[in-house]
DRENMI-477394 format. One record per atom (N, C-alpha, C): residue in three letters; x, y, z. Coordinates in steps of 0.05 Angstrom, whole numbers, padded with zeros to 5 digits, always signed. Layout:
N
alaXYZ/...
// end
This chain:
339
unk+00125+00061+00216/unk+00121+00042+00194/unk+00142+00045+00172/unk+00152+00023+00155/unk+00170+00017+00134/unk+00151+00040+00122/unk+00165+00051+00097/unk+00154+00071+00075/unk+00139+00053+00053/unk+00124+00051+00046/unk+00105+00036+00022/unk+00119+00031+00003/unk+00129+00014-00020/unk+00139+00024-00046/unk+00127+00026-00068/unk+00117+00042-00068/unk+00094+00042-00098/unk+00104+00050-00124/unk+00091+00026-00137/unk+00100+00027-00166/unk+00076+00037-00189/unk+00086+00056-00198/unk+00074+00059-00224/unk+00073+00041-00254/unk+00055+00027-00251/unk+00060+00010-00275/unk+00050+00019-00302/unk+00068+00029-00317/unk+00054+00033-00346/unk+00049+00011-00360/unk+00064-00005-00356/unk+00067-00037-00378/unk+00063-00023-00401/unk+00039-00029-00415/unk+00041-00028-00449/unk+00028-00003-00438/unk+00012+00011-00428/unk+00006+00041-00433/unk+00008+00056-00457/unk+00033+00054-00465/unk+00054+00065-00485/unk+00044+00065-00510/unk+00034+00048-00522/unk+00030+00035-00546/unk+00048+00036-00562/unk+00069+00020-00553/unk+00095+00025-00567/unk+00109+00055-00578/unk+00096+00067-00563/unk+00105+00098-00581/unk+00129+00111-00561/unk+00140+00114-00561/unk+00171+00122-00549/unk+00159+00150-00533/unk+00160+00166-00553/unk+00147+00204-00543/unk+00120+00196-00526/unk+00105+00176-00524/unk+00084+00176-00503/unk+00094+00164-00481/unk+00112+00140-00481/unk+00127+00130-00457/unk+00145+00158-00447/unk+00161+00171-00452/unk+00171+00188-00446/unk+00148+00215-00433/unk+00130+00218-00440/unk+00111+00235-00440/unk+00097+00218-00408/unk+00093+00189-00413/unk+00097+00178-00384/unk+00104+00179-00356/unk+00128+00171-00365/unk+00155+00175-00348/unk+00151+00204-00332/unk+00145+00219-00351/unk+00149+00239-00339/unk+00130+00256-00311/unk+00101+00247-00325/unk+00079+00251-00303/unk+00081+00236-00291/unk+00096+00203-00285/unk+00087+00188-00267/unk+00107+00200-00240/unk+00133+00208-00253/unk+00161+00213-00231/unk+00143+00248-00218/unk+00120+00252-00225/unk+00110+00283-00208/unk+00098+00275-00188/unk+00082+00245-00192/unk+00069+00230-00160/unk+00077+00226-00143/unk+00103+00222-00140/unk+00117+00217-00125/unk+00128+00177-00118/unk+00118+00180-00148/unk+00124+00144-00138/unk+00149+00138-00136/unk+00158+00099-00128/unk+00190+00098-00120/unk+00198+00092-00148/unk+00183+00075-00164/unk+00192+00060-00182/unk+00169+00071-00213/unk+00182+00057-00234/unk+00155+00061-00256/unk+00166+00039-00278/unk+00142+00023-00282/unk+00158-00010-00293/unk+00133-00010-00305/unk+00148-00023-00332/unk+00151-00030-00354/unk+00135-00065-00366/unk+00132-00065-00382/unk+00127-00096-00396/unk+00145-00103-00416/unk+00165-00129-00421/unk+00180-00134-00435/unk+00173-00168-00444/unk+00166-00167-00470/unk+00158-00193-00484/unk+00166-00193-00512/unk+00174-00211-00515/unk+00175-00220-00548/unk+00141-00239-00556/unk+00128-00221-00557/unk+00099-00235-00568/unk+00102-00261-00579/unk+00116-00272-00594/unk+00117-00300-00606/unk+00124-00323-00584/unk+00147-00310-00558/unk+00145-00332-00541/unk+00131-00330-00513/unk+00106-00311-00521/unk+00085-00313-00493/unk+00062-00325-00511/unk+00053-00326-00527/unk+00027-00340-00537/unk+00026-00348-00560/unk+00009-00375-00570/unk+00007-00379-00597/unk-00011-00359-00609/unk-00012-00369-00644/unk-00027-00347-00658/unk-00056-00349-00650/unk-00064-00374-00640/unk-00084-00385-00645/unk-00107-00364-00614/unk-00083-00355-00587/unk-00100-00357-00565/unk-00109-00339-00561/unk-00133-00342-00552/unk-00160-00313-00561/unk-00155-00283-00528/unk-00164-00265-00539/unk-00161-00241-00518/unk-00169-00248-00502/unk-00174-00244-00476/unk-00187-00231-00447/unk-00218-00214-00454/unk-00237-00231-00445/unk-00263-00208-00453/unk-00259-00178-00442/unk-00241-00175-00417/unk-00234-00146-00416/unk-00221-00131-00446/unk-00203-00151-00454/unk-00180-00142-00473/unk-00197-00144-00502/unk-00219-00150-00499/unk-00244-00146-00532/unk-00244-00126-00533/unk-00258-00116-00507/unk-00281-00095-00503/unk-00262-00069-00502/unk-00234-00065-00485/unk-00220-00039-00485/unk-00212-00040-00510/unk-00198-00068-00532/unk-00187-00058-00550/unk-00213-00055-00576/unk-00233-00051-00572/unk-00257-00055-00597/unk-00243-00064-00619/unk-00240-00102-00615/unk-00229-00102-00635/unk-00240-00141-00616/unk-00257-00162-00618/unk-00259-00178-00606/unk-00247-00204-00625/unk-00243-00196-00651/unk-00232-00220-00672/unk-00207-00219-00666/unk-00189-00196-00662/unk-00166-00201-00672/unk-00152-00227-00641/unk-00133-00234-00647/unk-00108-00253-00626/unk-00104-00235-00611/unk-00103-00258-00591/unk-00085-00245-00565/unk-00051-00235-00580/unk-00039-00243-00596/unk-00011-00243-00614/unk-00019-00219-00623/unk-00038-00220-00636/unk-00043-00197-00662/unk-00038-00170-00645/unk-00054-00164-00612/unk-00065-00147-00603/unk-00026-00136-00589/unk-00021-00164-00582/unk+00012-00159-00568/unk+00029-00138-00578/unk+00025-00153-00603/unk+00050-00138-00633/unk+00045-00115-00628/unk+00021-00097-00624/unk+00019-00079-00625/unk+00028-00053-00602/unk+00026-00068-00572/unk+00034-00057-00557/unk+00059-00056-00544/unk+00076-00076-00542/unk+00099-00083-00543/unk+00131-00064-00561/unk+00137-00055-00531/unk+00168-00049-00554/unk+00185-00072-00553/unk+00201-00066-00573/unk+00234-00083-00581/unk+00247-00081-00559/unk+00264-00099-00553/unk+00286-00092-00539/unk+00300-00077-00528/unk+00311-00068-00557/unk+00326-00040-00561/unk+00323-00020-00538/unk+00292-00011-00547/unk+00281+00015-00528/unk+00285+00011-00499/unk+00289-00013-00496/unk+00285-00012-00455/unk+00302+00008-00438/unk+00330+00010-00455/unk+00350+00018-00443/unk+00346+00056-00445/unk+00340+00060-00466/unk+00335+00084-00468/unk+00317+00091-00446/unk+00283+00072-00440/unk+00271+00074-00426/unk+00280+00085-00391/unk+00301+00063-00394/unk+00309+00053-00359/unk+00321+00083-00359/unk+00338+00098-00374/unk+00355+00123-00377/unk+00338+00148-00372/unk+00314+00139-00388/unk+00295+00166-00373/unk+00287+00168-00346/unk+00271+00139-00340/unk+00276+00135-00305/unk+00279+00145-00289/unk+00312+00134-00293/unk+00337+00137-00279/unk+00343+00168-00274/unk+00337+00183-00290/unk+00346+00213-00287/unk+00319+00227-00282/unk+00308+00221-00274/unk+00280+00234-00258/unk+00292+00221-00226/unk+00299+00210-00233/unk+00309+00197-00202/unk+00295+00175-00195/unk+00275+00161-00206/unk+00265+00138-00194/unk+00267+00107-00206/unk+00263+00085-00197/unk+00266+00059-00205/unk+00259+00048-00220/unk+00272+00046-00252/unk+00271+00028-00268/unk+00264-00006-00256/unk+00246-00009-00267/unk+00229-00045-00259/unk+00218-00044-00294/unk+00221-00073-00305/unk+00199-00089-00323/unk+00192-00114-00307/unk+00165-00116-00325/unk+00162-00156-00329/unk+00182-00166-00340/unk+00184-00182-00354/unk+00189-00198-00371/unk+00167-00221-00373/unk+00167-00223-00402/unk+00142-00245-00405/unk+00154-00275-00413/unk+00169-00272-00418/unk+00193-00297-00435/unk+00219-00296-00422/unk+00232-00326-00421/unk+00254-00330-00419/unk+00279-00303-00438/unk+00271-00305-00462/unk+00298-00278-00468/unk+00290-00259-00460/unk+00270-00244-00453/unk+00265-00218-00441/unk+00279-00219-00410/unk+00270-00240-00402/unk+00289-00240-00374/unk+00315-00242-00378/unk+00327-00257-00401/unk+00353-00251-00398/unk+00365-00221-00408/unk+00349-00218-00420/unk+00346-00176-00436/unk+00361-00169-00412/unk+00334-00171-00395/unk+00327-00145-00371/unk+00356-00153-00356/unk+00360-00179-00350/unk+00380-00186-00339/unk+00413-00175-00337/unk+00422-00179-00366/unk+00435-00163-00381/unk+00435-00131-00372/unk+00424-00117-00364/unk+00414-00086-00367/unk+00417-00080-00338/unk+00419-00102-00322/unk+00431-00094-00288/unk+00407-00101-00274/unk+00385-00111-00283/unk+00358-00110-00263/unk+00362-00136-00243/unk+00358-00125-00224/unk+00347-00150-00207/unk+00330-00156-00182/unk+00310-00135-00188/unk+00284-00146-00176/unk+00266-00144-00195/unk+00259-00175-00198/unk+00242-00183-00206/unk+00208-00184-00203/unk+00188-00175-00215/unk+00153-00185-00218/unk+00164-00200-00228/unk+00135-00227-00214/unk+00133-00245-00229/unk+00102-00248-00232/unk+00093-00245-00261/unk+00059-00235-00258/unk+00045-00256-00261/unk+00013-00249-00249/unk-00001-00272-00243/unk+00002-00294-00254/unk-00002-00298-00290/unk-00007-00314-00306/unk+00022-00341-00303/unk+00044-00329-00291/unk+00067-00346-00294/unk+00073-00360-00265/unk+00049-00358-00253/unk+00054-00367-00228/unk+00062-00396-00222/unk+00042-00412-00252/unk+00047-00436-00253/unk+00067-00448-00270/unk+00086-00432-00281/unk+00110-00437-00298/unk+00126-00445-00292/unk+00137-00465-00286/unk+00164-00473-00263/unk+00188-00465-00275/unk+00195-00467-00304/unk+00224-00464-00310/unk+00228-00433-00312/unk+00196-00414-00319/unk+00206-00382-00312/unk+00206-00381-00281/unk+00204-00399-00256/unk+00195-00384-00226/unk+00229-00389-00231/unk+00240-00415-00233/unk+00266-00427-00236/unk+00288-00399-00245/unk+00284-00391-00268/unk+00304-00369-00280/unk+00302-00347-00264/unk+00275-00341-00252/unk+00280-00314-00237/unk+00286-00320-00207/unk+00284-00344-00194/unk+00298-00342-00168/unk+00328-00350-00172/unk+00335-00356-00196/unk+00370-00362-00197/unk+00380-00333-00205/unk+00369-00312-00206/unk+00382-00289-00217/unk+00368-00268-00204/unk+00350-00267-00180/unk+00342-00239-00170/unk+00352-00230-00139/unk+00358-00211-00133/unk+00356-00205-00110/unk+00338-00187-00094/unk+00309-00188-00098/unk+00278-00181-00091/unk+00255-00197-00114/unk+00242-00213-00104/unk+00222-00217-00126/unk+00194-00210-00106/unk+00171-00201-00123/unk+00154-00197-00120/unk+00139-00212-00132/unk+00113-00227-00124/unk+00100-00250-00141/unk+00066-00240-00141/unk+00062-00229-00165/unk+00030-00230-00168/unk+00019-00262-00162/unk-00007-00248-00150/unk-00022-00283-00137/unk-00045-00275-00153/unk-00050-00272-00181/unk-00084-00273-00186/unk-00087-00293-00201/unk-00114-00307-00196/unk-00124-00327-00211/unk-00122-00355-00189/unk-00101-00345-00172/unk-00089-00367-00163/unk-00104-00380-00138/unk-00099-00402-00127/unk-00108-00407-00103/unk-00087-00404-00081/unk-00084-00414-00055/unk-00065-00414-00042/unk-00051-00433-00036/unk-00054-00455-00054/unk-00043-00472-00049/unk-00023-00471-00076/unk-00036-00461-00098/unk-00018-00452-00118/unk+00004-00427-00109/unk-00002-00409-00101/unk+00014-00393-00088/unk+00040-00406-00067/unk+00030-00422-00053/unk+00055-00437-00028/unk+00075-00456-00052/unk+00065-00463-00073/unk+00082-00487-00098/unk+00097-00463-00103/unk+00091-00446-00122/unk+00113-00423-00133/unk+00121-00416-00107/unk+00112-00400-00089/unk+00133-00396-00070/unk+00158-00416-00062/unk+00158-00446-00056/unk+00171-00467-00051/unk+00189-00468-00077/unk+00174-00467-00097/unk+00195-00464-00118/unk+00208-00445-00125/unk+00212-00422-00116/unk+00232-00401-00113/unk+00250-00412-00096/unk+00235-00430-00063/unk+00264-00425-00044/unk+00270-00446-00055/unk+00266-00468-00073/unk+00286-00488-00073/unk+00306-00475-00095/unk+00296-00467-00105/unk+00327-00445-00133/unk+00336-00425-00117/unk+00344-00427-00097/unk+00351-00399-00080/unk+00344-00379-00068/unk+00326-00365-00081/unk+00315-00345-00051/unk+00310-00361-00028/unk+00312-00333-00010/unk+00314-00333+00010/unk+00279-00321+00015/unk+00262-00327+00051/unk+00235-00308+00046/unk+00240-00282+00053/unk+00269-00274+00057/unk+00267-00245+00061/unk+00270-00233+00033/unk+00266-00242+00008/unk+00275-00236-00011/unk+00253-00233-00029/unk+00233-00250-00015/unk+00206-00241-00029/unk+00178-00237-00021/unk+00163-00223-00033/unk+00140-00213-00024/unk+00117-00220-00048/unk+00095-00226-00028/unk+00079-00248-00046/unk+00063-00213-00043/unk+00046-00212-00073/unk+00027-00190-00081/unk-00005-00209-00085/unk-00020-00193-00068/unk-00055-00206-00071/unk-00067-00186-00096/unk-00071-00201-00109/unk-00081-00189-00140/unk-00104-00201-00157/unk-00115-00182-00168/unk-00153-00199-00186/unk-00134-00185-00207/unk-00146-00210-00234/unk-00136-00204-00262/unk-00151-00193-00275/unk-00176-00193-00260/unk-00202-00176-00276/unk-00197-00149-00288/unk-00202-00141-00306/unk-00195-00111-00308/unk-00212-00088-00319/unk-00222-00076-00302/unk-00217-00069-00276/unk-00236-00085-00256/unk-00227-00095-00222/unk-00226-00103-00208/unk-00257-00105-00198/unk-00279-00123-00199/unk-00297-00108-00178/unk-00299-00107-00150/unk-00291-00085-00135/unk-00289-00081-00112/unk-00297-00113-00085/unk-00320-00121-00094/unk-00334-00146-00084/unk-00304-00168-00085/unk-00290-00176-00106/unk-00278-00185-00108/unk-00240-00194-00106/unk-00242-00163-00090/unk-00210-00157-00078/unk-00198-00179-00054/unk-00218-00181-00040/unk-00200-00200-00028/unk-00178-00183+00002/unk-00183-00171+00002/unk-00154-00164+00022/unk-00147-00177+00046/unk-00165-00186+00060/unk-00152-00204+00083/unk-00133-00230+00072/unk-00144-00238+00051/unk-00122-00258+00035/unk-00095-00242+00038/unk-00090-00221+00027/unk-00068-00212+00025/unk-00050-00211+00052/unk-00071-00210+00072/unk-00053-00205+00095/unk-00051-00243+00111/unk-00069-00268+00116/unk-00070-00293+00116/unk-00044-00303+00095/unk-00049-00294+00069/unk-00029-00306+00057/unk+00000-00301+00064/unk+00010-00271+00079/unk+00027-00266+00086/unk+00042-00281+00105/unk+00011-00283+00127/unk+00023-00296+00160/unk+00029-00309+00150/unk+00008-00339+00132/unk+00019-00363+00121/unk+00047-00371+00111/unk+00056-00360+00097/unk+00083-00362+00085/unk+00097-00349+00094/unk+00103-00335+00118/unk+00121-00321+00129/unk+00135-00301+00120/unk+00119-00278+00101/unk+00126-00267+00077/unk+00119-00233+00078/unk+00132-00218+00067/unk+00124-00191+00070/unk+00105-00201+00047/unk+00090-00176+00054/unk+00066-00172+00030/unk+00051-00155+00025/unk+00045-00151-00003/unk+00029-00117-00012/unk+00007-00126-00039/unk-00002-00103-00048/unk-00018-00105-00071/unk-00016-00099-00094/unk-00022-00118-00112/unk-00025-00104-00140/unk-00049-00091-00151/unk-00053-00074-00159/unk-00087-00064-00158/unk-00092-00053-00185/unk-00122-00071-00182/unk-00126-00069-00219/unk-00164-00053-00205/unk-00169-00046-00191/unk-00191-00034-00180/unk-00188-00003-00196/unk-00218+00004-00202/unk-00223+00038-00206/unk-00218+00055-00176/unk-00207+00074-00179/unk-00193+00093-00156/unk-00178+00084-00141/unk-00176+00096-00111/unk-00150+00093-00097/unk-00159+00084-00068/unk-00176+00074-00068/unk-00180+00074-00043/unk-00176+00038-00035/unk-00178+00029-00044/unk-00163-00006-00043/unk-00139+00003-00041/unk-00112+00012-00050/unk-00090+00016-00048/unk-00092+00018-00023/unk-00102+00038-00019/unk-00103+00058+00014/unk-00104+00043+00040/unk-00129+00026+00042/unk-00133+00004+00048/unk-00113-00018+00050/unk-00103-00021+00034/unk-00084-00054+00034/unk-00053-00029+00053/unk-00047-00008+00040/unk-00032+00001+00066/unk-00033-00004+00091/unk-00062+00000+00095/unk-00077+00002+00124/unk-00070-00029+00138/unk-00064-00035+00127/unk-00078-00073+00134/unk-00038-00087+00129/unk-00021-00068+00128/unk+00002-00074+00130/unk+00023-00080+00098/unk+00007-00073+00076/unk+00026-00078+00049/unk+00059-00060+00050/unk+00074-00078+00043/unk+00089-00056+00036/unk+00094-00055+00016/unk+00080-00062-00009/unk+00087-00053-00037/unk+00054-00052-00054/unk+00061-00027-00061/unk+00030-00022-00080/unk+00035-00011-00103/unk+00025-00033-00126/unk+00028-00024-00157/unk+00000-00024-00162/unk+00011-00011-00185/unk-00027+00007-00188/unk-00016+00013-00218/unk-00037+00005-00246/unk-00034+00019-00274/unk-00038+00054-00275/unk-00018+00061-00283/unk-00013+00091-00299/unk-00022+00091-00324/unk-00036+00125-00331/unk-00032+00122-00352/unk-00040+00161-00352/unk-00030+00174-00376/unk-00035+00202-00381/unk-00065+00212-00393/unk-00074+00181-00404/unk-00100+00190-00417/unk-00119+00159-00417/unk-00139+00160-00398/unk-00151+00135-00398/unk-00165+00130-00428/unk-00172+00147-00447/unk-00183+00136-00469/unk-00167+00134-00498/unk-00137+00128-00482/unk-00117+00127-00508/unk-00133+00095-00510/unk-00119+00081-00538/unk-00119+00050-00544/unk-00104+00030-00522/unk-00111+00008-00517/unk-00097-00006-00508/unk-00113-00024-00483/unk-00108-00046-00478/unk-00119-00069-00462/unk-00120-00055-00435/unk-00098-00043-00425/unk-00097-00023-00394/unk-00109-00011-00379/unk-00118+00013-00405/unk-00121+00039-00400/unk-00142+00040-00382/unk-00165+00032-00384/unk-00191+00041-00367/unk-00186+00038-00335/unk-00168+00018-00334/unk-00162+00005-00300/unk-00135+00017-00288/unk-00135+00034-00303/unk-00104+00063-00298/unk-00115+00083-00284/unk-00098+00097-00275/unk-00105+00121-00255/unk-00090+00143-00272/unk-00101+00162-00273/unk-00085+00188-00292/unk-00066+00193-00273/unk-00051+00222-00272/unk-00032+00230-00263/unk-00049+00245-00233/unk-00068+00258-00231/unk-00086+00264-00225/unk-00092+00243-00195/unk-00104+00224-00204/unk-00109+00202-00196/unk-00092+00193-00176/unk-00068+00192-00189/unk-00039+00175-00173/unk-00032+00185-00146/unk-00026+00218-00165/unk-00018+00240-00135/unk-00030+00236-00120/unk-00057+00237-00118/unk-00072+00233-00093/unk-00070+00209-00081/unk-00069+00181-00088/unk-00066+00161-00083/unk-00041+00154-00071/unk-00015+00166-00075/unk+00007+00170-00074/unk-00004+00188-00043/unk-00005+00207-00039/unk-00019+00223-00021/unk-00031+00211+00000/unk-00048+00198-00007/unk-00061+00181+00020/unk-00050+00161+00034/unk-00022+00148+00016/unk-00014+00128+00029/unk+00009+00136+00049/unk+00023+00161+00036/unk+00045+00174+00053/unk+00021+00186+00081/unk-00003+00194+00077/unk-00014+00202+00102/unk-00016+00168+00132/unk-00022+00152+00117/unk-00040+00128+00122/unk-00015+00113+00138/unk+00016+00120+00118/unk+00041+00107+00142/unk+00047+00131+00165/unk+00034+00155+00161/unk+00039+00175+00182/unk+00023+00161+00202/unk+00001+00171+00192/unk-00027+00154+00216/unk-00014+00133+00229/unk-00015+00107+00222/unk-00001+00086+00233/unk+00014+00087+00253/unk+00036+00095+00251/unk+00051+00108+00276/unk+00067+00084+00286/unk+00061+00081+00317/unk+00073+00058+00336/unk+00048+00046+00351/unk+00056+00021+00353/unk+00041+00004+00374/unk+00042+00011+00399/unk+00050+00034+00401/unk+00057+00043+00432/unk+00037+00068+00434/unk+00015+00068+00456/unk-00004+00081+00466/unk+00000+00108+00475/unk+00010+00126+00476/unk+00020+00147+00487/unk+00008+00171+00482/unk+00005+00194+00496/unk+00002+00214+00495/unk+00012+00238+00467/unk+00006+00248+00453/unk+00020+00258+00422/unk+00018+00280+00435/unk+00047+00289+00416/unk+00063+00321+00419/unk+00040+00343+00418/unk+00019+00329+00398/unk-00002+00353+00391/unk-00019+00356+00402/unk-00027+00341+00425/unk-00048+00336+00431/unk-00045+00346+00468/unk-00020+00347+00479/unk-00006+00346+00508/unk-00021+00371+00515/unk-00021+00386+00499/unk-00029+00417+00511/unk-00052+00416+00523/unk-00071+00401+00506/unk-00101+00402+00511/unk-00112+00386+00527/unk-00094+00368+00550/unk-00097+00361+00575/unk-00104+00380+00600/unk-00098+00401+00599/unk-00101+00419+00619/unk-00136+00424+00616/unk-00139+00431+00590/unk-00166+00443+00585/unk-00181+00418+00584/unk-00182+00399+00579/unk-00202+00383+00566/unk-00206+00355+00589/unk-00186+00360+00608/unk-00189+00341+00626/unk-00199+00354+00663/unk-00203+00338+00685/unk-00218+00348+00698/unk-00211+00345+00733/unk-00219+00363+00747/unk-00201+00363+00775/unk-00224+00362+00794/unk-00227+00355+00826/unk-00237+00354+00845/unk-00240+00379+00853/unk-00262+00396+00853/unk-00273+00422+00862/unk-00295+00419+00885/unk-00287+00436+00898/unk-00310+00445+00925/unk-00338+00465+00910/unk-00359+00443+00909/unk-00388+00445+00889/unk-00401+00475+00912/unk-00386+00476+00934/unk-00403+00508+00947/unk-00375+00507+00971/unk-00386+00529+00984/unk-00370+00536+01010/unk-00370+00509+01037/unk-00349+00503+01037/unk-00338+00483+01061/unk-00325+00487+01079/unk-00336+00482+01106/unk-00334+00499+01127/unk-00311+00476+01137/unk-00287+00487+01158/unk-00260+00478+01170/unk-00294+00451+01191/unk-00269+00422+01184/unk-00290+00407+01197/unk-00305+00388+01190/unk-00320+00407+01171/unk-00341+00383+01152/unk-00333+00352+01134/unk-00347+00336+01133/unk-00335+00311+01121/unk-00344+00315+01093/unk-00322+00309+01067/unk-00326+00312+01038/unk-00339+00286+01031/unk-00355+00302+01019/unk-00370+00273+00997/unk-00374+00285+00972/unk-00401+00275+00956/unk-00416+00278+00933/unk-00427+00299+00937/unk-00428+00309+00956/unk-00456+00338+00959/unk-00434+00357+00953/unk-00410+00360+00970/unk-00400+00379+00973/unk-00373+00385+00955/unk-00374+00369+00933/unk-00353+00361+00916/unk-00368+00361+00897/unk-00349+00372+00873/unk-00362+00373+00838/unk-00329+00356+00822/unk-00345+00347+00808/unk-00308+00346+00777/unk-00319+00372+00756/unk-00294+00380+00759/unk-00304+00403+00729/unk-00269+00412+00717/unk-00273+00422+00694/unk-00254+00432+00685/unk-00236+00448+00702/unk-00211+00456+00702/unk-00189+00445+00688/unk-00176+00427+00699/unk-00161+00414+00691/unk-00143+00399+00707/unk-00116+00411+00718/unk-00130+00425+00738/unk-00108+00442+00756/unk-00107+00431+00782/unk-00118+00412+00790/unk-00122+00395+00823/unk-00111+00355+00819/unk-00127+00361+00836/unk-00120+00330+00836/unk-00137+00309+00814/unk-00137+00290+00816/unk-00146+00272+00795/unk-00170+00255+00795/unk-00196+00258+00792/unk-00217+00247+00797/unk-00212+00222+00802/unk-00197+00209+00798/unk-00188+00181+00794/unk-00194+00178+00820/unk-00179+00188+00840/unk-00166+00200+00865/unk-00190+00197+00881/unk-00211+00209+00878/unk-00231+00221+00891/unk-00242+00200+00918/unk-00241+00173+00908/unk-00240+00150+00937/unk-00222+00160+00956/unk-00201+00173+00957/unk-00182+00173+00976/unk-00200+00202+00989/unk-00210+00224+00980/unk-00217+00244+01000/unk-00250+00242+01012/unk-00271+00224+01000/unk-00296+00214+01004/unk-00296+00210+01039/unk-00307+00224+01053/unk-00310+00207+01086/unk-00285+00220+01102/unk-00270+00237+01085/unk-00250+00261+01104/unk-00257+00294+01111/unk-00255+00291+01137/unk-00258+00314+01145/unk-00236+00335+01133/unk-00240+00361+01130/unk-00221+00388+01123/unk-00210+00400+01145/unk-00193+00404+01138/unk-00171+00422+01167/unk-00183+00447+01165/unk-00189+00457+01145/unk-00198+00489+01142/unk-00217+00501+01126/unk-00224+00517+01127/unk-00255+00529+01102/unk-00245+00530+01072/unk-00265+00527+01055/unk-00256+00517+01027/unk-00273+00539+01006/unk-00262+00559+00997/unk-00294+00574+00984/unk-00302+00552+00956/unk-00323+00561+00946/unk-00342+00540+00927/unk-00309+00542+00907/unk-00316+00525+00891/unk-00298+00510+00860/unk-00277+00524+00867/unk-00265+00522+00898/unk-00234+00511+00907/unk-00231+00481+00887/unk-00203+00489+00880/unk-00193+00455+00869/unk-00183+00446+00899/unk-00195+00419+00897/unk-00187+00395+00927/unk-00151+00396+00930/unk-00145+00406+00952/unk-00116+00394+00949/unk-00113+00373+00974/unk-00100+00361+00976/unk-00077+00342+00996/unk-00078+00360+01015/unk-00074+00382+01014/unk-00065+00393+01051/unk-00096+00407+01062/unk-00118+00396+01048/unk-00141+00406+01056/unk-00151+00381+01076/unk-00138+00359+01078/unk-00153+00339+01092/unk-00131+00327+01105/unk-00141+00309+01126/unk-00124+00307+01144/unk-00110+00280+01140/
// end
């Protein structure tokens, strides 16, 4: 099996605080993940003042009056910081990825060398952002939540008419709920929507623990993002539907087991297992003493351990044959005992 690519998503995690993103960065690159991405928005051009939170986004931020704007400002870094960001990354050794929520953030990120693109649920129906990111990516990934599938095949169509190619992108099956209720994952979508569109495909997972990740492995994803975070009861819209560091490793853990498991479509006998054919499989034995002469059947024949004779399979071919010679009891049957 291809290797998974799992992303650590902090997005806002951070609460704009630089020493906690770095403090981040740092537990997420011990999981062993490929990538660890980011959220990049200028709050003023993703929402008006006016548009109200997410009842998830009340209740984590205890705060149900303030704006969806008000709540942004708060978690959101500048610009500036991305690059510093991408630099810590980068020197842990793993893959710098953001969103972008707005046209200039995409051109930010753009600017900065990125080019695989998320494109997250909410912008699925955006045409002039699907537009900017299939004229400038070479991998996009497309969250599908909220969406139907027929919304899903429009944005997809509207990627390949701006250019991509479908080896270029991979549709993600995703609930915006946060956190996920299990009832409501969905995963055979993820793998239908795949065949449908002729598309690799993986998950985004906003579910409590790891075992949906694990799962959408199982069922063929090759890309699983999952929210990070160092402390589920810091502030912030995220946190509760994050997996600590804790969390990840293991999750990280099960999926590197789960592409071992997998293996090949090809049926075969395993290296580990070859030995224990001798013992565990079974041969044609003489059940008592058989005199030179006598005709072999069921009476005078047993199967029993080891497989040191011939092959029960076999056993039609010596049924109704006489023996050339005397046989003492649990002789294994051979070929030169019959005529």
């Amino acid at each position: 099996m291809t290797k998974t690519f799992i992303i650590a998503e902090i997005g806002v995690n951070h609460n704009a605080d630089f020493n906690l993103a770095v403090e981040m960065i740092e537990a997420a690159s011990k999981c062993g993940v490929d990538a660890i991405k980011f959220q990049t928005a200028v709050p003023e051009l993703v929402q008006t003042s006016s548009a109200p939170k997410a009842d998830y986004q009340k209740v984590t931020t205890g705060n149900a009056d303030e704006s969806q704007l008000e709540m942004s400002r708060k978690f959101h870094f500048t610009h500036e910081i991305f690059p510093l960001l991408k630099q810590e990354v980068e020197k842990r050794g793993k893959m710098f990825l953001s969103t972008a929520f707005d046209l200039k953030s995409l051109d930010y990120l753009t600017g900065m060398g990125e080019s695989i693109y998320k494109i997250p649920s909410g912008e699925i129906t955006n045409l002039p952002y699907l537009r900017a990111i299939a004229q400038r990516a070479n991998e996009v990934y497309i969250s599908t939540g909220m969406a139907t599938f027929e919304e899903v095949e429009e944005a997809v169509n509207a990627l390949l008419a701006s250019g991509q190619t479908k080896e270029q992108i991979t549709v993600l099956q995703c609930n915006t709920e946060y956190p996920t209720p299990i009832s409501d994952v969905n995963l055979l979508a993820m793998v239908e929507m795949g065949k449908k569109l002729g598309l690799k495909y993986g998950y985004s997972d906003h579910t409590p623990g790891i075992e949906i990740s694990v799962a959408a492995v199982a069922l063929g994803a090759t890309i699983i993002e999952k929210h990070f975070t160092t402390n589920k009861s810091l502030p912030g819209p995220d946190q509760q539907a994050s997996l600590d560091p804790t969390e990840f490793k293991a999750m990280v853990d099960a999926i590197r087991n789960i592409e071992l498991a997998l293996g090949s479509p090809k049926k075969t006998t395993s290296p580990s297992e070859a030995k224990n054919k001798f013992i565990a499989r079974r041969s044609i034995f003489s059940s008592r003493d058989i005199e030179a002469g006598e005709i072999l059947s069921m009476d005078n024949l047993v199967i029993l351990r080891p497989e040191s004779g011939i092959s029960p399979m076999l056993i039609d071919e010596f049924i109704g044959k006489s023996v050339l010679c005397s046989i003492p009891k649990q002789t294994a049957i051979d070929w030169s005992h019959i005529k």
